[in-house]
N, C-alpha and C positions, 0 to 999 in steps of 0.2 A: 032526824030519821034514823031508825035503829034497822039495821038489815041481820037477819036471821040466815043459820041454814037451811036450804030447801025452799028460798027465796028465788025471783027469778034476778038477775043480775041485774040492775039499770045500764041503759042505753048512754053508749059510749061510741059516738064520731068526733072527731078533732085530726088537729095535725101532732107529729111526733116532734121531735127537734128536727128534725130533716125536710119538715114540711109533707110530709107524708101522710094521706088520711089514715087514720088507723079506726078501723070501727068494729066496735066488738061484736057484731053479726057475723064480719067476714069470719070468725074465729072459729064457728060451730064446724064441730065434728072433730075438734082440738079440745085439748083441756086449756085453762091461761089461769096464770101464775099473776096478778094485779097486786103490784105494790106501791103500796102512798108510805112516800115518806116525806120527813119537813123541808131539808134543804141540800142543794149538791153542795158537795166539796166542805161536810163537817164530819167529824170524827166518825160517828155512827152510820150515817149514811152512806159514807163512802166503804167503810168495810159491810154493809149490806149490799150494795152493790157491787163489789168486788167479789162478796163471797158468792153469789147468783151468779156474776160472769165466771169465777173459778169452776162452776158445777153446770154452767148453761148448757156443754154437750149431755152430761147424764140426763139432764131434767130435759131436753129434746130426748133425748131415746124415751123417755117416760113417757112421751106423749102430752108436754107443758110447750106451750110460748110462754114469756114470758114481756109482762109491761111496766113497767114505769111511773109515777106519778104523781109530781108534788107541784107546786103554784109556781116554781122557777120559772124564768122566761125560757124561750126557747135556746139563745145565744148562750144562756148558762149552762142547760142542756145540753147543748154541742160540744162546749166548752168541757164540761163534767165528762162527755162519751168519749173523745180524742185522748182528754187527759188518764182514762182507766180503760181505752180501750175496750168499750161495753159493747157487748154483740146484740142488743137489745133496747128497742125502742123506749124513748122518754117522751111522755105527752106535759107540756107546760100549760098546768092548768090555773091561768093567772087571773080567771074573772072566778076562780075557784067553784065554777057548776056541779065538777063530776065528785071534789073531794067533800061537798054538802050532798051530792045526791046517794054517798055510799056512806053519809054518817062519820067520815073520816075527820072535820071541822069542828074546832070545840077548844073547851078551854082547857090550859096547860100550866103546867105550874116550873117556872126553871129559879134554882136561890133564890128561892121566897117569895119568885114574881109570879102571877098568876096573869096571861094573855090567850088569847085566840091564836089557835094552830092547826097544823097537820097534827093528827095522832098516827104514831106510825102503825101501820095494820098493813095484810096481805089477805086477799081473799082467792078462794081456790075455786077456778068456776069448770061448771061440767062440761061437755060434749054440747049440752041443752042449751047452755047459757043458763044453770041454776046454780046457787054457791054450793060448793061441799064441803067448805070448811074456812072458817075464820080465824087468824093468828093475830091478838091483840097482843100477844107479849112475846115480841120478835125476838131473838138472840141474832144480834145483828152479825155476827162472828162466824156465827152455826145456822143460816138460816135456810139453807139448803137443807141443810138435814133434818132440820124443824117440818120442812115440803117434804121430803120422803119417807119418815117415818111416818107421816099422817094419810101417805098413800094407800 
């Protein structure tokens, strides 16, 4: 499934790493910041994640929550949020529904190997719950400012 902008977002309940339901309805009247990435605690992921906790307060004044998103269990999850001290919720999507339902799932190519993965992506959902923008080619370093310049 290919999601477009101007799409309505799919339906998003689960728990966060904290057990927490996090459903993307309660969200409306918020913008949300949704990022899938492949795994905690690798090189990329962890400075995409770091660089969103370094700008969480700005991207709150902007009117962003921000979520989390990859097939980790939850315990790695927690494990990842203690260890970077992340202000912001991780959902462990381990039967991998929501990262197929946003087209996030697919094949990947690492030294020559080509397997089934997370593609790292962010999608910028409105007020509505519609996308307003899709970031397939993350600058994991600068991905904050990749989110506010697209504001």
């Amino acid at each position: 499934m290919k999601l477009n902008v101007g799409d309505k977002a799919p339906v998003i309940k689960a728990e966060d790493q904290f057990g927490k339901t996090i459903n993307l309805a309660d969200f409306e009247g918020s913008k949300v910041i949704l990022y899938f990435y492949p795994k905690d605690n690798t090189p990329g992921c962890t400075a995409e994640a770091c660089n969103l906790r370094d700008n969480y307060q700005l991207l709150l004044e902007k009117g962003y929550k921000i979520i989390g998103i990859s097939a980790d269990s939850a315990a790695s999850h927690q494990k990842f949020t203690e260890k970077h001290q992340l202000p912001f919720p991780l959902i462990p999507d381990t039967d991998k529904e929501i990262v197929k339902a946003y087209g996030v799932w697919g094949k990947k190519k690492f030294m020559g190997r080509e397997y089934d993965g997370i593609n790292r992506m962010t999608f910028m959902i409105s007020e509505e719950g519609k996308i307003l923008k899709i970031f397939d080619k993350v600058d994991t370093k600068n991905h904050a400012d990749q989110i506010l310049a697209a504001v």
